[in-house]
CHARMM internal coordinates of N, CA and C (Angstrom, degrees):
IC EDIT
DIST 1 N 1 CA 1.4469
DIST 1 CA 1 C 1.5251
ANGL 1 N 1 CA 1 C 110.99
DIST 1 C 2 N 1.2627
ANGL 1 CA 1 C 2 N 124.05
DIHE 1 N 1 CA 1 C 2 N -40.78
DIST 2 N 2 CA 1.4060
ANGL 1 C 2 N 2 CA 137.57
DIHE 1 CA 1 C 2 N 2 CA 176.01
DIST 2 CA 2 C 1.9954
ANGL 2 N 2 CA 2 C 113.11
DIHE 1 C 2 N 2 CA 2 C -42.02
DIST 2 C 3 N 1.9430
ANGL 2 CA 2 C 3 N 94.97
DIHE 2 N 2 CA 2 C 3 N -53.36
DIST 3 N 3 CA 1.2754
ANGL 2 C 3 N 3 CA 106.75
DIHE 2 CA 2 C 3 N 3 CA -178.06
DIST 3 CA 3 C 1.2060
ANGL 3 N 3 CA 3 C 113.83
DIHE 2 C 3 N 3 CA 3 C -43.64
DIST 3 C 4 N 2.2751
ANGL 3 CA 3 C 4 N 120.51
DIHE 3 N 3 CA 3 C 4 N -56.74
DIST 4 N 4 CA 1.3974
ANGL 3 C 4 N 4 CA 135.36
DIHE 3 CA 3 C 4 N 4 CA 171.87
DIST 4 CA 4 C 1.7953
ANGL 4 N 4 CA 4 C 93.87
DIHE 3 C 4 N 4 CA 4 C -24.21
DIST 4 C 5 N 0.9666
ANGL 4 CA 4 C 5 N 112.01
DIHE 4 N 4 CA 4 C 5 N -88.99
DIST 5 N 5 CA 1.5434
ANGL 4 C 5 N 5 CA 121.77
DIHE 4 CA 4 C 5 N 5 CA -168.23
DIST 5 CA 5 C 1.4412
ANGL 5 N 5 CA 5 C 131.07
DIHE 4 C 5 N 5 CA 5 C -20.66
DIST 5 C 6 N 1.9298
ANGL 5 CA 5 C 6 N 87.91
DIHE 5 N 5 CA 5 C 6 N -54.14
DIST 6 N 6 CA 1.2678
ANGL 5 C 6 N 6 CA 98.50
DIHE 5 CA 5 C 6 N 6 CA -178.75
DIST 6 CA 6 C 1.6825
ANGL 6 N 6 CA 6 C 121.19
DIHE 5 C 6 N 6 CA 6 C -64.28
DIST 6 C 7 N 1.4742
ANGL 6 CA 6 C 7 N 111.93
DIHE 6 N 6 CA 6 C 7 N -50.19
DIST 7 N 7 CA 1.7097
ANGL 6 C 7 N 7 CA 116.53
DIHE 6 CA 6 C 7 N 7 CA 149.59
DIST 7 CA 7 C 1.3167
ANGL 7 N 7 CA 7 C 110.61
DIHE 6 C 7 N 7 CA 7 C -38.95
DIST 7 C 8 N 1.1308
ANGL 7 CA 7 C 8 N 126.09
DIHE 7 N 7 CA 7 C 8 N -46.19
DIST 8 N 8 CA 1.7242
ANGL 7 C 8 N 8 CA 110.17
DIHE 7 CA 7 C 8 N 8 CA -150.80
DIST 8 CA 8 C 2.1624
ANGL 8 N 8 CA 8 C 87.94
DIHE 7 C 8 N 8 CA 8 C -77.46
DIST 8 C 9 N 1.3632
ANGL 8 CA 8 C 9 N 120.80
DIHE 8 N 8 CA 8 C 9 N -32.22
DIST 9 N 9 CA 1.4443
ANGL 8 C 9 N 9 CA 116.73
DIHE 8 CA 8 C 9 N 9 CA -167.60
DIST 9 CA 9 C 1.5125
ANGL 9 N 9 CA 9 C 84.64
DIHE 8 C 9 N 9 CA 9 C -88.57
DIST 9 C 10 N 1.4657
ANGL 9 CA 9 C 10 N 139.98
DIHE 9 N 9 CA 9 C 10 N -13.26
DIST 10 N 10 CA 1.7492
ANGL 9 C 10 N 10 CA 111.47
DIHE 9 CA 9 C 10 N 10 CA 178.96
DIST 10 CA 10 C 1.3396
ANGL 10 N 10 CA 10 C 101.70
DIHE 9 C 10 N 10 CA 10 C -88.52
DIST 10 C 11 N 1.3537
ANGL 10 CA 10 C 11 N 134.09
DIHE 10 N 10 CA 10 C 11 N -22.42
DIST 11 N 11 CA 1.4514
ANGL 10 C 11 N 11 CA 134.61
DIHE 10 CA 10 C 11 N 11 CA -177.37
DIST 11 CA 11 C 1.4626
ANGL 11 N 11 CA 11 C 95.75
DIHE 10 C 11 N 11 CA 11 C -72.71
DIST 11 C 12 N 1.5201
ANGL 11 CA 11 C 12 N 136.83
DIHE 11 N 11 CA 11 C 12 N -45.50
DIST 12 N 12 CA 1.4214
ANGL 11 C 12 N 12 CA 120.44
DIHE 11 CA 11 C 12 N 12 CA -140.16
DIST 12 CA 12 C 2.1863
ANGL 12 N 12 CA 12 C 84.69
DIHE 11 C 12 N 12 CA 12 C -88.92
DIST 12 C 13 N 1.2926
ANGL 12 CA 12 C 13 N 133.14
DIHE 12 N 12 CA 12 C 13 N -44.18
DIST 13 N 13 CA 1.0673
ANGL 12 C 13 N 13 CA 129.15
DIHE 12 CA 12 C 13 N 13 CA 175.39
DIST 13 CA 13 C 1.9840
ANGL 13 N 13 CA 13 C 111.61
DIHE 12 C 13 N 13 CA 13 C -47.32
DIST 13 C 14 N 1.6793
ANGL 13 CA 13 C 14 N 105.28
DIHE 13 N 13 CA 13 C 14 N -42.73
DIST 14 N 14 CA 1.2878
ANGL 13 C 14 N 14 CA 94.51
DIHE 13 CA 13 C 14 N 14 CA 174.84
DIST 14 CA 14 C 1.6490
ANGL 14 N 14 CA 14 C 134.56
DIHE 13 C 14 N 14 CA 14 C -54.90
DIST 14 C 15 N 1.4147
ANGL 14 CA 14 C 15 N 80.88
DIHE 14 N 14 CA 14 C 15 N -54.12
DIST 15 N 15 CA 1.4830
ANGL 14 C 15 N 15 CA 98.08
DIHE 14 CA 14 C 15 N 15 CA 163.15
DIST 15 CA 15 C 1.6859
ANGL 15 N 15 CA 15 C 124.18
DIHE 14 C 15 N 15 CA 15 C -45.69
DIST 15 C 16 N 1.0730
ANGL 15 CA 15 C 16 N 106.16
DIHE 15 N 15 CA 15 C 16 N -34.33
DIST 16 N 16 CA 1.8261
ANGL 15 C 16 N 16 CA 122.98
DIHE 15 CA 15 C 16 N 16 CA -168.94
DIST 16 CA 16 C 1.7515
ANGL 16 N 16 CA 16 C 91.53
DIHE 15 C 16 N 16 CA 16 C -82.30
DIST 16 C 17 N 1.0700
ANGL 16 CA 16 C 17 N 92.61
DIHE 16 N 16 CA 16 C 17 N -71.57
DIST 17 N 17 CA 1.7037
ANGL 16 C 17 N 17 CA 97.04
DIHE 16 CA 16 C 17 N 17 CA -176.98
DIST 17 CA 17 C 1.5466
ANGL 17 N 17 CA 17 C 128.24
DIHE 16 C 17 N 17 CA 17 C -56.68
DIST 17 C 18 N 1.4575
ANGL 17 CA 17 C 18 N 121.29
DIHE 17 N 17 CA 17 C 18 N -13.18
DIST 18 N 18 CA 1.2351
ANGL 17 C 18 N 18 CA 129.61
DIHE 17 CA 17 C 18 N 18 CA -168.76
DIST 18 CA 18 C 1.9428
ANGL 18 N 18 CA 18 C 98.33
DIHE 17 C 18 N 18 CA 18 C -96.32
DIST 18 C 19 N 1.0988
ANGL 18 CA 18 C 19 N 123.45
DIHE 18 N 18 CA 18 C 19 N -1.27
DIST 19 N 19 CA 1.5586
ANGL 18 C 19 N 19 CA 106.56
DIHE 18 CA 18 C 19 N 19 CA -172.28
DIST 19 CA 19 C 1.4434
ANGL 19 N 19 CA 19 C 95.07
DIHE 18 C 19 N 19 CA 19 C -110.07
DIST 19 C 20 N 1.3671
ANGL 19 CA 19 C 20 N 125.23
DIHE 19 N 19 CA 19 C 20 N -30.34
DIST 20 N 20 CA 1.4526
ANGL 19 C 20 N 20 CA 128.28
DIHE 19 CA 19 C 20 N 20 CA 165.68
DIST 20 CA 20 C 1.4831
ANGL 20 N 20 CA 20 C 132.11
DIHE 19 C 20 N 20 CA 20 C -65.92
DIST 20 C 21 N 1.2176
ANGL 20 CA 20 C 21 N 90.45
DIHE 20 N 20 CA 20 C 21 N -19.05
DIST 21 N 21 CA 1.7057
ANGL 20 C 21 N 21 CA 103.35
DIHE 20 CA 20 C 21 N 21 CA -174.47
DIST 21 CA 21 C 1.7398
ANGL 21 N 21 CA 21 C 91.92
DIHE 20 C 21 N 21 CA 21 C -100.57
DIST 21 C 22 N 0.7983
ANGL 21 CA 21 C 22 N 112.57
DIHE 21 N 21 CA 21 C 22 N -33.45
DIST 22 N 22 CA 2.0671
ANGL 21 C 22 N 22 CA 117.83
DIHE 21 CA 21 C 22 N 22 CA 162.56
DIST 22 CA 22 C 1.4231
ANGL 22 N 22 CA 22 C 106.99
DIHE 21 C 22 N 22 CA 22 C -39.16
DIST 22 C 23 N 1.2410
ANGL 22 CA 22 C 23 N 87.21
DIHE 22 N 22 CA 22 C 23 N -72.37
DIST 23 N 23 CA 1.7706
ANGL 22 C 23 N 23 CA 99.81
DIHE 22 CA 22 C 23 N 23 CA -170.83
DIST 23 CA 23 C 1.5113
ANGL 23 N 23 CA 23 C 112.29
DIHE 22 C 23 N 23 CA 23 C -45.31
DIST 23 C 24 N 1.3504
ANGL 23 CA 23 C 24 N 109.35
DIHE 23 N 23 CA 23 C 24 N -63.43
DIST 24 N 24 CA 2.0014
ANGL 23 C 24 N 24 CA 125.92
DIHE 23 CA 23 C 24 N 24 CA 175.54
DIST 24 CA 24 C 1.6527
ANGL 24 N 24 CA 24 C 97.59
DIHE 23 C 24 N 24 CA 24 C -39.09
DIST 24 C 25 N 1.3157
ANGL 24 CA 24 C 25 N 123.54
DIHE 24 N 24 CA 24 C 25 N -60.23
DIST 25 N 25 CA 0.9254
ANGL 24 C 25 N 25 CA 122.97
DIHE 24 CA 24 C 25 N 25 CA -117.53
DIST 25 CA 25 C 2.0482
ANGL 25 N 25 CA 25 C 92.95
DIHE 24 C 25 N 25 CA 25 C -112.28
DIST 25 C 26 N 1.1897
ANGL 25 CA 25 C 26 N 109.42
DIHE 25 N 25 CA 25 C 26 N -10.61
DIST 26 N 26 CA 1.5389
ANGL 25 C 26 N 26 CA 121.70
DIHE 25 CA 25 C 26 N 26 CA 167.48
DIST 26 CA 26 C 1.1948
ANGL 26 N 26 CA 26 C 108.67
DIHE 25 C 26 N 26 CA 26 C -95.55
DIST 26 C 27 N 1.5872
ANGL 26 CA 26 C 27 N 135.90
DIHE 26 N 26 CA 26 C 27 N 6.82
DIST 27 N 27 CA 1.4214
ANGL 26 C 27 N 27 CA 139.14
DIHE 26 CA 26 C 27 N 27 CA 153.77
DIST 27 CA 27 C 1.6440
ANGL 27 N 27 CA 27 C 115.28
DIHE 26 C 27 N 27 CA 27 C -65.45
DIST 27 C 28 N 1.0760
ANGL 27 CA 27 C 28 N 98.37
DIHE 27 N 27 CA 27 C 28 N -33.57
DIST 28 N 28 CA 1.8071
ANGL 27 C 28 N 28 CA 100.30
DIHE 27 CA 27 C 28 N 28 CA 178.68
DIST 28 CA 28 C 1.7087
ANGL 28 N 28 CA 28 C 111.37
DIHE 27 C 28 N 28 CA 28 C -121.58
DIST 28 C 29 N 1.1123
ANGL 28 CA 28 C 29 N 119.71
DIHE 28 N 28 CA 28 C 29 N 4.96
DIST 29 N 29 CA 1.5840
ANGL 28 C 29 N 29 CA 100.06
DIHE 28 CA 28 C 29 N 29 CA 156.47
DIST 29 CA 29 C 1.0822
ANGL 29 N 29 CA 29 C 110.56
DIHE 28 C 29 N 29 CA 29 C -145.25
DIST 29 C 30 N 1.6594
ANGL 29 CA 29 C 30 N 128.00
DIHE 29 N 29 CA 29 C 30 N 179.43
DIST 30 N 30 CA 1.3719
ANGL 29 C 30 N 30 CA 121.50
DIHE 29 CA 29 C 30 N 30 CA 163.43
DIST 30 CA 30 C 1.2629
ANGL 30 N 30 CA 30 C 138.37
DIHE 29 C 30 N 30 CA 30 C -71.86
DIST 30 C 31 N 1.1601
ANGL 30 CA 30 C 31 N 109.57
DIHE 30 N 30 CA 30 C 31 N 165.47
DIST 31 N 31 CA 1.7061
ANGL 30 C 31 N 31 CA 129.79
DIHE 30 CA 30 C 31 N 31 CA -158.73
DIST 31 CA 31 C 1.7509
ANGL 31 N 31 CA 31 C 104.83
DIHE 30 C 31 N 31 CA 31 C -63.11
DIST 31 C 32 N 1.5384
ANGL 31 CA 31 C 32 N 103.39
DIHE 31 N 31 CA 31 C 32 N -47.34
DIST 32 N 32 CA 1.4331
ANGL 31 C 32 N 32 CA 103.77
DIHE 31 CA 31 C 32 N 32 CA 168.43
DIST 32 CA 32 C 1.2709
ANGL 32 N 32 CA 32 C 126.68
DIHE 31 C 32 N 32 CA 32 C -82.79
DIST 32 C 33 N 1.9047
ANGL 32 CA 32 C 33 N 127.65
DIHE 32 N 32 CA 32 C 33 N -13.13
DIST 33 N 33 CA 1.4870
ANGL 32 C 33 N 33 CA 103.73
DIHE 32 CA 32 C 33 N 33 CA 151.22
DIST 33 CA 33 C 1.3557
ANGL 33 N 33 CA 33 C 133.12
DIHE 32 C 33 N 33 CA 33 C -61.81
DIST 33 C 34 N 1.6650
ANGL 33 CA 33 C 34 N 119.65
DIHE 33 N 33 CA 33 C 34 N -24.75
DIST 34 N 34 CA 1.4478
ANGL 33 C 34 N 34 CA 130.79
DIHE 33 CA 33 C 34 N 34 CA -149.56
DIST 34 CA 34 C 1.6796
ANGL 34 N 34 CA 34 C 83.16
DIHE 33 C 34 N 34 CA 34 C -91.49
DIST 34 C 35 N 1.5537
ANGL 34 CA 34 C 35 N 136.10
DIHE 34 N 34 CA 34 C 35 N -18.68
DIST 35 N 35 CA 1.0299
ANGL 34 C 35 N 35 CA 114.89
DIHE 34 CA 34 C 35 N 35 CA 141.12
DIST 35 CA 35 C 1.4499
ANGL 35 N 35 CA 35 C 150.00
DIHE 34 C 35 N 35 CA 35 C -40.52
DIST 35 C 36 N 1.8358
ANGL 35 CA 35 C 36 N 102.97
DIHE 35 N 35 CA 35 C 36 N -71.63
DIST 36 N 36 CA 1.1203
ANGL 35 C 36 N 36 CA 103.20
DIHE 35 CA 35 C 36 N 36 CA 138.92
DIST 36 CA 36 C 1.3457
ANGL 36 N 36 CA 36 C 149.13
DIHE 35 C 36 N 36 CA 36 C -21.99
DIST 36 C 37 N 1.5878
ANGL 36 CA 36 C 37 N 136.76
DIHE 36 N 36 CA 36 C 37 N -44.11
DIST 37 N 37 CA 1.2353
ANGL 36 C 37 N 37 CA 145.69
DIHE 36 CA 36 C 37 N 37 CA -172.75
DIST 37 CA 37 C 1.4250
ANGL 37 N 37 CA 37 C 81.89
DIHE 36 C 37 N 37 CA 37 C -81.91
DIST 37 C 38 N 1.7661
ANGL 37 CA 37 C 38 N 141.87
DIHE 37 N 37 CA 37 C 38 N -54.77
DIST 38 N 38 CA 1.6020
ANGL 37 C 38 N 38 CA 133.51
DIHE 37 CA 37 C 38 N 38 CA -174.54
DIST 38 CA 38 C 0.8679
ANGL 38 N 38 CA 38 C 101.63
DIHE 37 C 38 N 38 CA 38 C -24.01
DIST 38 C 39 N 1.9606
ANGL 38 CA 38 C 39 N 108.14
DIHE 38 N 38 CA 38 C 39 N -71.21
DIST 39 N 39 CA 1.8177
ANGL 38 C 39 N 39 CA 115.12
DIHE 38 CA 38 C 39 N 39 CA -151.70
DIST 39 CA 39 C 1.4858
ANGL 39 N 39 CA 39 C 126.36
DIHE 38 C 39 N 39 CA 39 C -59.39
DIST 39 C 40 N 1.7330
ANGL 39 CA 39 C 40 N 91.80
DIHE 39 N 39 CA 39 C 40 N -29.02
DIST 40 N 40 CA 1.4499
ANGL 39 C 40 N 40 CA 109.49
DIHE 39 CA 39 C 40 N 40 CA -179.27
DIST 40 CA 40 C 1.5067
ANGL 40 N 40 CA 40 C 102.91
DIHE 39 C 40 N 40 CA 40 C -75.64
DIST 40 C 41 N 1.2704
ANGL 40 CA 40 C 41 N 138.75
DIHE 40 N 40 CA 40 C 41 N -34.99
DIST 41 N 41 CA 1.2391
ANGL 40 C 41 N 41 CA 140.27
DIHE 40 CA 40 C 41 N 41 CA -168.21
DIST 41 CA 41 C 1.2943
ANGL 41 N 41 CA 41 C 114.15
DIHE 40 C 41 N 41 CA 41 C -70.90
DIST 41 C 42 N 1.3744
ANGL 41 CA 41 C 42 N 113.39
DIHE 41 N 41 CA 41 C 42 N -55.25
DIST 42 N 42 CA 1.4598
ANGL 41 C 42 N 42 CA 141.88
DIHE 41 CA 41 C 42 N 42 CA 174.63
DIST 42 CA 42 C 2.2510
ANGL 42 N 42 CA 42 C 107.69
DIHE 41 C 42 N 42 CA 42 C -52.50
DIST 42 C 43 N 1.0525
ANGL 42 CA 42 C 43 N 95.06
DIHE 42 N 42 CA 42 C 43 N -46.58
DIST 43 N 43 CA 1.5332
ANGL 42 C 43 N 43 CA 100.05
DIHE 42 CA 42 C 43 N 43 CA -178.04
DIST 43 CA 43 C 1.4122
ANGL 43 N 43 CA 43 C 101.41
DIHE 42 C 43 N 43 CA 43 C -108.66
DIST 43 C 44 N 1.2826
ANGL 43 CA 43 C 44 N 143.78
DIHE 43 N 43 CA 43 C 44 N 41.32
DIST 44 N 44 CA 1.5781
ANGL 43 C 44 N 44 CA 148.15
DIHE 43 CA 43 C 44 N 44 CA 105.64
DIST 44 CA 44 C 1.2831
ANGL 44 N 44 CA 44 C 113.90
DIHE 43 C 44 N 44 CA 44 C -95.33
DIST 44 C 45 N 1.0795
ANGL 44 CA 44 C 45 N 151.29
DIHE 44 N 44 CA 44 C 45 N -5.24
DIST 45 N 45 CA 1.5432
ANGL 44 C 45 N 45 CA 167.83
DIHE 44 CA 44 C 45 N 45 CA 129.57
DIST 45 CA 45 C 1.6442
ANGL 45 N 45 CA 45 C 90.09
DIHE 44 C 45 N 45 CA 45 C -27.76
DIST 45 C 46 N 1.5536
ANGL 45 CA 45 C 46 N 107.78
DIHE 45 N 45 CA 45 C 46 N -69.35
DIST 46 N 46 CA 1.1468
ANGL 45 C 46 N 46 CA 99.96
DIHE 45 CA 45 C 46 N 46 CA -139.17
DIST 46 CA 46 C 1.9771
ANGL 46 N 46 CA 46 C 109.44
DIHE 45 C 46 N 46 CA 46 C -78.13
DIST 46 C 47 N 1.3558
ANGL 46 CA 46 C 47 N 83.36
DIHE 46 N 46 CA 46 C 47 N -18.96
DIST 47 N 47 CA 1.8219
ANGL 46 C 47 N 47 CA 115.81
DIHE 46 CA 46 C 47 N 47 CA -175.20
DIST 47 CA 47 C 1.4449
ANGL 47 N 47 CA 47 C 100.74
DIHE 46 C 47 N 47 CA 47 C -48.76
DIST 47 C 48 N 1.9810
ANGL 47 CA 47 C 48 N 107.90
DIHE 47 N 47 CA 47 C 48 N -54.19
DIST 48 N 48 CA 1.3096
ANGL 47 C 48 N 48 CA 107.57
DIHE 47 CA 47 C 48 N 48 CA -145.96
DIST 48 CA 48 C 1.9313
ANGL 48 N 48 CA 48 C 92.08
DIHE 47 C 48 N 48 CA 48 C -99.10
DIST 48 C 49 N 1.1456
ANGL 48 CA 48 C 49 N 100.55
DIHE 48 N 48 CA 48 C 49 N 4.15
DIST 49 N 49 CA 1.9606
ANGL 48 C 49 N 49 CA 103.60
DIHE 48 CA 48 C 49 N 49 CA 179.92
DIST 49 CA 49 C 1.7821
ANGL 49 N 49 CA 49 C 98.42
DIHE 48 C 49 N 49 CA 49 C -84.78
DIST 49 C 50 N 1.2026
ANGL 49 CA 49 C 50 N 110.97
DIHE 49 N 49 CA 49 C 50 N -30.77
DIST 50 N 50 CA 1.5322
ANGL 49 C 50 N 50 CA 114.14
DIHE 49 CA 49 C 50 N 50 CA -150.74
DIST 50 CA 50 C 1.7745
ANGL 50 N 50 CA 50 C 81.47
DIHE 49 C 50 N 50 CA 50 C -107.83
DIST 50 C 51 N 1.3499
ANGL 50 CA 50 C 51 N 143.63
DIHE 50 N 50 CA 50 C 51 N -6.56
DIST 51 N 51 CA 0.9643
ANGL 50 C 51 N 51 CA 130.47
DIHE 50 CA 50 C 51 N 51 CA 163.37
DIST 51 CA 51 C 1.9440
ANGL 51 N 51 CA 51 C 115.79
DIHE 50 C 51 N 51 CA 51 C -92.64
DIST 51 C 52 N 1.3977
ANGL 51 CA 51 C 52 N 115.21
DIHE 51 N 51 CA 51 C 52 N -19.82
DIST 52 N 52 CA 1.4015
ANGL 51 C 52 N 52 CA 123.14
DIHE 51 CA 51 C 52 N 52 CA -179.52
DIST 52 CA 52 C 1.3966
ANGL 52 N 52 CA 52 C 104.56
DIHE 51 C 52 N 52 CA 52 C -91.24
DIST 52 C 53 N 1.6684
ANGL 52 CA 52 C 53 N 120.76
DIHE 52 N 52 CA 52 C 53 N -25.55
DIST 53 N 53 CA 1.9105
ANGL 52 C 53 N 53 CA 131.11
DIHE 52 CA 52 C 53 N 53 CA 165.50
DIST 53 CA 53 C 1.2104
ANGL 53 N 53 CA 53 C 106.24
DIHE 52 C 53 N 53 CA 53 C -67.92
DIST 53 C 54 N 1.6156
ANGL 53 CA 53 C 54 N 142.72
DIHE 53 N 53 CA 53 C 54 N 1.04
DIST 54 N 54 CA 1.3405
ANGL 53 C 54 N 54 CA 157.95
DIHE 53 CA 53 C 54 N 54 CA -137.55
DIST 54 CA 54 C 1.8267
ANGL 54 N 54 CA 54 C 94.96
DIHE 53 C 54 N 54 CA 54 C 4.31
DIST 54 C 55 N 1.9864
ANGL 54 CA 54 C 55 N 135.26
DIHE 54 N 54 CA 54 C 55 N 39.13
DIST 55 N 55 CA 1.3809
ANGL 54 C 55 N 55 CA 114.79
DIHE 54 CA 54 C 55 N 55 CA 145.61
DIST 55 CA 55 C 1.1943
ANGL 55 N 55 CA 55 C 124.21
DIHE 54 C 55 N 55 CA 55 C -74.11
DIST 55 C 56 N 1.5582
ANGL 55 CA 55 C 56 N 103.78
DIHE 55 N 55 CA 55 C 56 N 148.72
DIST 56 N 56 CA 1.6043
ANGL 55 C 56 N 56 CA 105.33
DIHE 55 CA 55 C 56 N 56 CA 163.44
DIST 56 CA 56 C 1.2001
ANGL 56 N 56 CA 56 C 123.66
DIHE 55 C 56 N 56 CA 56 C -58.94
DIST 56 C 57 N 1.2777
ANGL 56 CA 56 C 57 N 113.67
DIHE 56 N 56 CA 56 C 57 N 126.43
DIST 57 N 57 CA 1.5477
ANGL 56 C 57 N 57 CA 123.11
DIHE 56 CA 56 C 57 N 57 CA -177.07
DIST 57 CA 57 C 1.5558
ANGL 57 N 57 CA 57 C 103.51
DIHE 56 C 57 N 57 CA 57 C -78.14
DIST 57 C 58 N 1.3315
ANGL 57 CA 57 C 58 N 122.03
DIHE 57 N 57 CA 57 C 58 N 159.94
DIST 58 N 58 CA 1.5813
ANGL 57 C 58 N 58 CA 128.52
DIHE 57 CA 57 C 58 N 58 CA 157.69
DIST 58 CA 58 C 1.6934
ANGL 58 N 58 CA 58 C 95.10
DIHE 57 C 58 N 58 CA 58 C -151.31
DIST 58 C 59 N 1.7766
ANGL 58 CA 58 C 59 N 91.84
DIHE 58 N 58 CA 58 C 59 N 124.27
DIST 59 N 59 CA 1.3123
ANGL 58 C 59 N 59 CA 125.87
DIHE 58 CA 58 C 59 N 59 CA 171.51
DIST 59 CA 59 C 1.5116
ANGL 59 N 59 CA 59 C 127.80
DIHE 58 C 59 N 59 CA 59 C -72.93
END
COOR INIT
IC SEED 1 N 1 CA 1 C
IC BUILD
C-alpha cells in the first residue's frame, strides 16, 4: 500500500516540476529539441523502470 503512495507523490512532483523547467529551459533552445530531450527522457525512463521490474523490454 505504501508503494501506491509513493508513485502517486513521484507523479504529482513530476507533473509540478515539468511545466517550470519547460518554461526555464525553452528560453535557450528550440521548441523541437525540448521535444526531443521528452522522447529521449521518457524512453530511458522507461528502459531503466522495466530493467529494475526485471520485465522484458521490447524496443
Amino acid at each position: 500500500m505504501l508503494k501506491g503512495y509513493l508513485y502517486n507523490i513521484a507523479s504529482i512532483l513530476m507533473m509540478g516540476i515539468g511545466p517550470l523547467l519547460s518554461k526555464f529551459g525553452l528560453l535557450d533552445i528550440s521548441i523541437s529539441m525540448a521535444a526531443v530531450i521528452n522522447a529521449i527522457t521518457i524512453i530511458l525512463a522507461s528502459y531503466i523502470w522495466g530493467l529494475i521490474s526485471k520485465k522484458h523490454i521490447n524496443l
